[in-house]
C-alpha positions as CSV (number, residue, x, y, z in Angstrom):
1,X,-12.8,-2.0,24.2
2,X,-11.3,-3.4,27.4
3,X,-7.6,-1.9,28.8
4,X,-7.1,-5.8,28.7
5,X,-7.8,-6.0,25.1
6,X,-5.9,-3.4,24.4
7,X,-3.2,-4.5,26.1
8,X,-3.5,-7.9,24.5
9,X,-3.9,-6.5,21.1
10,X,-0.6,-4.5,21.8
11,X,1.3,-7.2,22.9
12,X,0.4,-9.3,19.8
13,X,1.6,-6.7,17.2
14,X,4.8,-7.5,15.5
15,X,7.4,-5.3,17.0
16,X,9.1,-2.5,13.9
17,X,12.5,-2.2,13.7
18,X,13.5,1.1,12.4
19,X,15.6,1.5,9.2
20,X,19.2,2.3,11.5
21,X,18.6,-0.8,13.5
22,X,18.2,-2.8,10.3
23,X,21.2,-1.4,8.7
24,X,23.4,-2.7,12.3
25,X,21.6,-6.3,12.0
26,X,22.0,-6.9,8.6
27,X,25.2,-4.8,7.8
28,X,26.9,-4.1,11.2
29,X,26.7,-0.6,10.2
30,X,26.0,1.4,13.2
31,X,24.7,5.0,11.4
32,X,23.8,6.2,15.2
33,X,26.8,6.4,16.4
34,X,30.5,7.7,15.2
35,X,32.5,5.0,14.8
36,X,36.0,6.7,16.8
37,X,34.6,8.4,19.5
38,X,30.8,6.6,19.8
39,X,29.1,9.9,19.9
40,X,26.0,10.3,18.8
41,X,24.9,10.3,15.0
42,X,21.4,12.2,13.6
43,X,20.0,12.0,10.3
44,X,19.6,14.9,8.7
45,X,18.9,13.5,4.8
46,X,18.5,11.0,2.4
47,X,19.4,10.8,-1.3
48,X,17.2,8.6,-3.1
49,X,17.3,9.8,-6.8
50,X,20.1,8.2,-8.7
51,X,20.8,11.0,-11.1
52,X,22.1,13.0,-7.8
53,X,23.7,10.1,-6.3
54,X,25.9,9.5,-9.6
55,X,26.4,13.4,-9.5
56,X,27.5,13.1,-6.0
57,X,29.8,10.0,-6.9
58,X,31.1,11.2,-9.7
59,X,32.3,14.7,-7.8
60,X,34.5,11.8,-5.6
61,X,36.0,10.1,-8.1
62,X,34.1,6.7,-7.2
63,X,32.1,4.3,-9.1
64,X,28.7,5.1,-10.3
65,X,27.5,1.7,-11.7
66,X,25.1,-0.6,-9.7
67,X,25.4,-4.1,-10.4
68,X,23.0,-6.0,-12.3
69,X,22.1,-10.0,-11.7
70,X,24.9,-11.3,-14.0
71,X,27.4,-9.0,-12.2
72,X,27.0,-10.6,-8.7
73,X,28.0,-13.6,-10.0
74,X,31.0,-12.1,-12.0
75,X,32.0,-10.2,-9.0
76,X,31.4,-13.4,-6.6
77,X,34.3,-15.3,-8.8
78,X,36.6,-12.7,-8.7
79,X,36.8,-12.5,-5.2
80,X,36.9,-16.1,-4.7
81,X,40.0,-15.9,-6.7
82,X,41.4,-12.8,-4.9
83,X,40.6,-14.5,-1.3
């Protein structure tokens, strides 16, 4: 194959986004930087299982449930009626 080729077939490709910059788009959660001083943030883990992440919730005293379809909308009117 050509450098040309190559170059067109690179060029082509759908650029990734990686998971932080998705995260700032969609959320505006910057997880790279800290928010006070704009220093820079690494990764070091993920907790995916939900067993340890209602542990982990549970230790701090905040809520464990994950909302369900019928709950968006429950939730949706009550803060239509706080706001």
């Amino acid at each position: 194959m050509s450098v040309e080729a190559l170059s067109a077939c690179a060029h082509d490709r759908a650029a990734r986004i990686s998971w932080a910059g998705l995260l700032k788009r969609v959320f505006e959660i910057d997880v790279e930087h800290f928010p006070n001083c704009g220093g820079a943030l690494k990764i070091i883990a993920a907790i995916l299982e939900s067993p340890v992440i209602e542990q982990i919730l549970t230790h701090l005293g905040l809520q464990t449930w994950r909302p369900g379809c019928g709950d968006w909308l429950r939730l949706a009117r009550v803060a239509s009626r706080e706001g």
